[in-house]
N, C-alpha and C positions, 0 to 999 in steps of 0.2 A: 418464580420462573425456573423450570428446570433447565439440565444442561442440553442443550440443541443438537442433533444428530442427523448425518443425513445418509440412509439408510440406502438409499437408491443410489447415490454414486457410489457409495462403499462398495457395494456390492458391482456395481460398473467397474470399477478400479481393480479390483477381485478378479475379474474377470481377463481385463487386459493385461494382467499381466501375466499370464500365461504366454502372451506374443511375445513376448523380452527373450532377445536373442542368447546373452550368455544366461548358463544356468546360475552362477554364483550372485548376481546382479535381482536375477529373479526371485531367488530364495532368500534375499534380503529384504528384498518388497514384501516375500509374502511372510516374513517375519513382522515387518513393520505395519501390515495389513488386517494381518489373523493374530497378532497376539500384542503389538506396543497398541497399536491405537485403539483398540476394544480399552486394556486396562486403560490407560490413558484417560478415558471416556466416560468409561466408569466409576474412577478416581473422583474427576471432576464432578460429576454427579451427586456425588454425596459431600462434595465442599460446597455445591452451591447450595442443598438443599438445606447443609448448617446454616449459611451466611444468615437465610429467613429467619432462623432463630438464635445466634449469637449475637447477631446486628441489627434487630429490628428496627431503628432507625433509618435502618438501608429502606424500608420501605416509604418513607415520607421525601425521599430524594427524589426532586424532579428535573428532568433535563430539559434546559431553556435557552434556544436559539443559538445551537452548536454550529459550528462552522465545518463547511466541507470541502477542503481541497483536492479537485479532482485536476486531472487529465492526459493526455499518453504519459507512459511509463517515458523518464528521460525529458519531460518537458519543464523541469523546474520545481516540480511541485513537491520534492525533500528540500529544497532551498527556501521556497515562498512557506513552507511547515518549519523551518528553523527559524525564521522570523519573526510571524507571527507565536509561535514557540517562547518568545521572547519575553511576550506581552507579559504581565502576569495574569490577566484576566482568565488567561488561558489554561485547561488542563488537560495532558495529553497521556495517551498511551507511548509507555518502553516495552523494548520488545521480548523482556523478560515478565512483563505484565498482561503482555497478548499470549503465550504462551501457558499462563497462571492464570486463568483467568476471573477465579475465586477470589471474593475479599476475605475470604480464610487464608488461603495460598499467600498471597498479597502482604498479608499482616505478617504470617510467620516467615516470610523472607527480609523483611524488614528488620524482626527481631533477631533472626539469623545475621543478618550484615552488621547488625550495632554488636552483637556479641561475638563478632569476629573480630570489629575495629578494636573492640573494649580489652578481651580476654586474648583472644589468637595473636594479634599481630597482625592481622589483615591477611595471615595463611589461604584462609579462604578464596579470598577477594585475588592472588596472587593465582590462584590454581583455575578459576574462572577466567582469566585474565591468558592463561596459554590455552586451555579449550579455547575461546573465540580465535585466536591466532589458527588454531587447526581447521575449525570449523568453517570460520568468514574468511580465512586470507584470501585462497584463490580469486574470491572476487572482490575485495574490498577496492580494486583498481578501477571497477563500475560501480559498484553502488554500496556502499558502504555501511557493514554493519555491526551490531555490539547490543550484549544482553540490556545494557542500560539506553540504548541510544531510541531516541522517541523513533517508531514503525509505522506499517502502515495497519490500519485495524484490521484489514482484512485476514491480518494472521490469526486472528482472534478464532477462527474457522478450521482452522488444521488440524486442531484432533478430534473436529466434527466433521472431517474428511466434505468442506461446503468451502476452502480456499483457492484460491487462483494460484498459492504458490502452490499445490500441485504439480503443477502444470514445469514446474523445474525438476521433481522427478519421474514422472511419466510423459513422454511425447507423443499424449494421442488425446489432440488439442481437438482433431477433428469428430471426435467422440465425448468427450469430456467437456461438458458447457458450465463455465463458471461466471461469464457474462453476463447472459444475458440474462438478468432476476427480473429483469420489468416485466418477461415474456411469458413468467410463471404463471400458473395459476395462484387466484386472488389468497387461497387459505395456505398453500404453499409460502407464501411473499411472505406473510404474514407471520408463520411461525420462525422464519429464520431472522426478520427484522425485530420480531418482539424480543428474541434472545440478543441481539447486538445491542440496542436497547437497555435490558437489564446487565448487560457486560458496562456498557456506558454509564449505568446509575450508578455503579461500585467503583469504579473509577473513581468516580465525582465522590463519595461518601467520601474515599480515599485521600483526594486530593484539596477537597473543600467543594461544599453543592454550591456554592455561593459563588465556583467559579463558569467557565461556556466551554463547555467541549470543541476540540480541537483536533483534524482528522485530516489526514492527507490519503488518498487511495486510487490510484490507477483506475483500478480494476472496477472503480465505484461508476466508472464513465459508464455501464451499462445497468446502471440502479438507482439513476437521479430519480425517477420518478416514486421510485419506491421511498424512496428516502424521504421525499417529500410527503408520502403518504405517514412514515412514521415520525418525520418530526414536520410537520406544516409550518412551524415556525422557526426554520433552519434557513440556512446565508450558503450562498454556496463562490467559490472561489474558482474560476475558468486558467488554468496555464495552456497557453499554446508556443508552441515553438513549429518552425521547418520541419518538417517529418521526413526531410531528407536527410536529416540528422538523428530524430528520433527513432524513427522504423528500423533502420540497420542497427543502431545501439540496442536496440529491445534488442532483435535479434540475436547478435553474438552474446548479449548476457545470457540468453535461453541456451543457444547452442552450448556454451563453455559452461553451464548447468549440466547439459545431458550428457555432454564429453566426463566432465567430471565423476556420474552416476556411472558411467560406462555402458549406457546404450550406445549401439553399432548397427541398429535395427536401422537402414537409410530411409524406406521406406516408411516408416512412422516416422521420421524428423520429416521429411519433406514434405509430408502431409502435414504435420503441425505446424510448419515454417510457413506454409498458405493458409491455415487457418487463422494464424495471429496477426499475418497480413489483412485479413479481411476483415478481423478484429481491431486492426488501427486505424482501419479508415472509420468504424463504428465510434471508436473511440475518440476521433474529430469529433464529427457532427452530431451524434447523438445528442448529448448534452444540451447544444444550443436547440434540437428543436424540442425539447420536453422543455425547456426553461421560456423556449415562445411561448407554451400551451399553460405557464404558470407567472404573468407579469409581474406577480405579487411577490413573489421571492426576490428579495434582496439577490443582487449578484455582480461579482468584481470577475473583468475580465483583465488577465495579466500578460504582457507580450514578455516572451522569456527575456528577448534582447535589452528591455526595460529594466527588467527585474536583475540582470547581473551585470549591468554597465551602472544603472541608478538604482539602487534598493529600495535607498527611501521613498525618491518621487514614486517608484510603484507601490510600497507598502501605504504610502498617504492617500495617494488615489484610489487604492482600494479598500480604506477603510471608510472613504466619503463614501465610495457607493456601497459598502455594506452597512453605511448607517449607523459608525463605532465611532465615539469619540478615541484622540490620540493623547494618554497619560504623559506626564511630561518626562517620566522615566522611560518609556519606549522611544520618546523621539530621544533622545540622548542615545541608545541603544543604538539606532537608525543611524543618525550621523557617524559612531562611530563606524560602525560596516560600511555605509560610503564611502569615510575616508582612509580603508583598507582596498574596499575594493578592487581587485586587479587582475586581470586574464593568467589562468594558469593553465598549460598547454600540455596535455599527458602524452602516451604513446598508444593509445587506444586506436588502433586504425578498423575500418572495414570497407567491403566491398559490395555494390550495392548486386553485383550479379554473382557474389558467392552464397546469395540467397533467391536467385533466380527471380530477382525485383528490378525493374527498369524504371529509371527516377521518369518517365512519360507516366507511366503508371499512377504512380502516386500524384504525379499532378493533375490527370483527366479526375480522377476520382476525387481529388478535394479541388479544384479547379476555382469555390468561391472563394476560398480558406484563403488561396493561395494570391487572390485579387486583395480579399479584407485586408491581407497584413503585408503584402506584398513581399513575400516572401521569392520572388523571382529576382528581385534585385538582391538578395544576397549570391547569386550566383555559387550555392557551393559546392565543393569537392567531392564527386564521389568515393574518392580514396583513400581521404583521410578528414576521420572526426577529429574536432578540437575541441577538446569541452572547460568544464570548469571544475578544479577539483573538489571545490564543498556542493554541489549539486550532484 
């Protein structure tokens, strides 16, 4: 399998970015457009094409009945991915390994880290250690990140210009569709999931094939079906939470993204800011009705408030109904997160009308969501989020 490229938004992205209001801002995009992501690309390309013949074992890796945790951004679903994370059954992507996406890349960064610990002193591992500080700080107070810390796969797409994070450097959300993949055409679908696919089998070479892939992703809300077409014998894992909580948090993480880039363009934020709104109500319901149209698939539905008041009772419930036996070293894991357990309250605030959103809004349009889980008796604040800080 070659490296996967998507030729069409590149060139879309290309295009947009011509609108970007300061010049310095812009000439950085089209630095990282017309010259890092081509090499980038091209790079990859000839690791993956090694991997077929340094690793030819890579070829007899099968991927069997990987699990898939989707749903809105901010619903839980890096928390319910750090648990099941836990397992050891499980093998996950870090997000210095979605970036790398070669099992060449992969090996020699490996061998690079043991002969830093061995030789250097961990020089290396020190100098990675303040880049992340520069790179993730601003927003590590939302969502938290680190070269080693398990991601989501969708990053696996960024230097085949095919990721949703995009969409944190260009705010032309109403142009740029990273969504919707079920909506493609059939042979389209088809080449982007055979590459995720072959990225997944080098993982598992990597990791042990003897382990079940393990995936958390947002953005996947609008590719269950696909997904089900490339792996039929996949599990998939439902987070919901209040989206009067989730909606605004997506939100300010996207805004204090473009702030950061230094778009000042209003007009392309406020257009992206209704885009991605209409993209959370998608990201509800979709799910559930591709998962009606397939009864066959295993699937655990998790209420957030579950999952960070009781771990365990949600992680046990949802392994009944994915049909996983519970090792007796995960439940030992489980109790002890229980019995840490405990609300921790940031400074994270937002306002639901600094994004020109009216919480009526978001309840007419999930209206069933909002009966199933009853989420009207939480009564919350539109002023101030409270969240939790390992989610």
């Amino acid at each position: 399998m070659l490296f996967y490229f998507d030729f069409k938004t590149w060139l879309a992205m290309i295009r947009l970015v011509a609108k970007e209001p300061k010049s310095r801002h812009r000439t950085g995009l089209y630095k990282l457009l017309l010259w890092r992501i081509p090499v980038r690309a091209v790079f990859h390309s000839i690791c993956f094409f090694l991997d077929g013949i340094l690793f030819p074992k890579l070829w007899l890796v099968k991927v069997k009945e990987p699990v898939f945790i989707i749903g809105h951004a901010r619903s839980g679903t890096t928390l319910a991915h750090r648990l099941m994370g836990a397992d050891e059954r499980f093998s996950t992507f870090k997000y210095y390994e979605l970036i790398l996406p070669s099992l060449l890349q992969k090996k020699v960064v490996r061998l690079i880290a043991k002969l830093d610990s061995s030789i250097l002193g961990r020089r290396l591992e020190r100098r990675l250690q303040a880049w992340e500080k520069r790179k993730f700080g601003p927003t590590q107070h939302i969502h938290k990140m680190g070269l080693t810390i398990p991601e989501e796969d969708d990053l696996i797409y960024f230097n085949s210009c095919a990721s949703g994070f995009w969409a944190t450097k260009l705010p032309y959300m109403d142009s740029l569709d990273f969504f919707h993949i079920d909506q493609r055409p059939a042979a389209s679908r088809r080449r982007l999931m055979d590459f995720y696919r072959s990225c997944v089998r080098r993982q598992l070479y990597l990791n042990g094939d003897n382990r079940v892939h393990l995936s958390k992703n947002p953005t996947y809300c609008g590719r269950v079906e696909s997904l089900l077409e490339a792996f039929p014998d996949a599990r998939i894992v439902l987070l919901y939470r209040n989206p009067y909580e989730t909606i605004p948090s997506l939100l300010k993480l996207l805004h204090v993204s473009w702030k950061l880039q230094g778009n000042q363009s209003a007009e392309s934020i406020q257009k992206s800011t209704r885009a991605m709104i209409n993209l959370s109500y998608e990201s509800y319901l979709q799910p559930l009705e591709v998962l009606r149209r397939h009864p066959e698939t295993p699937c655990a539905i998790i209420d957030y408030r579950t999952l960070t008041t009781a771990p365990k009772a949600a992680m046990e419930q949802a392994y009944v109904d994915l049909g996983l036996p519970l090792s007796d070293d995960f439940m030992r894991f489980l109790t002890t997160e229980q019995n840490k357990t405990r609300k921790h309250e940031t400074t994270h605030t937002y306002s639901l009308a600094e994004f020109g959103l009216a919480d009526s809004e978001i309840h007419d349009r999930l209206a069933p969501l909002f009966e199933r889980f009853n989420w009207d008796a939480q009564q919350p604040s539109p002023q101030q989020e409270k969240e939790l800080n390992h989610v």
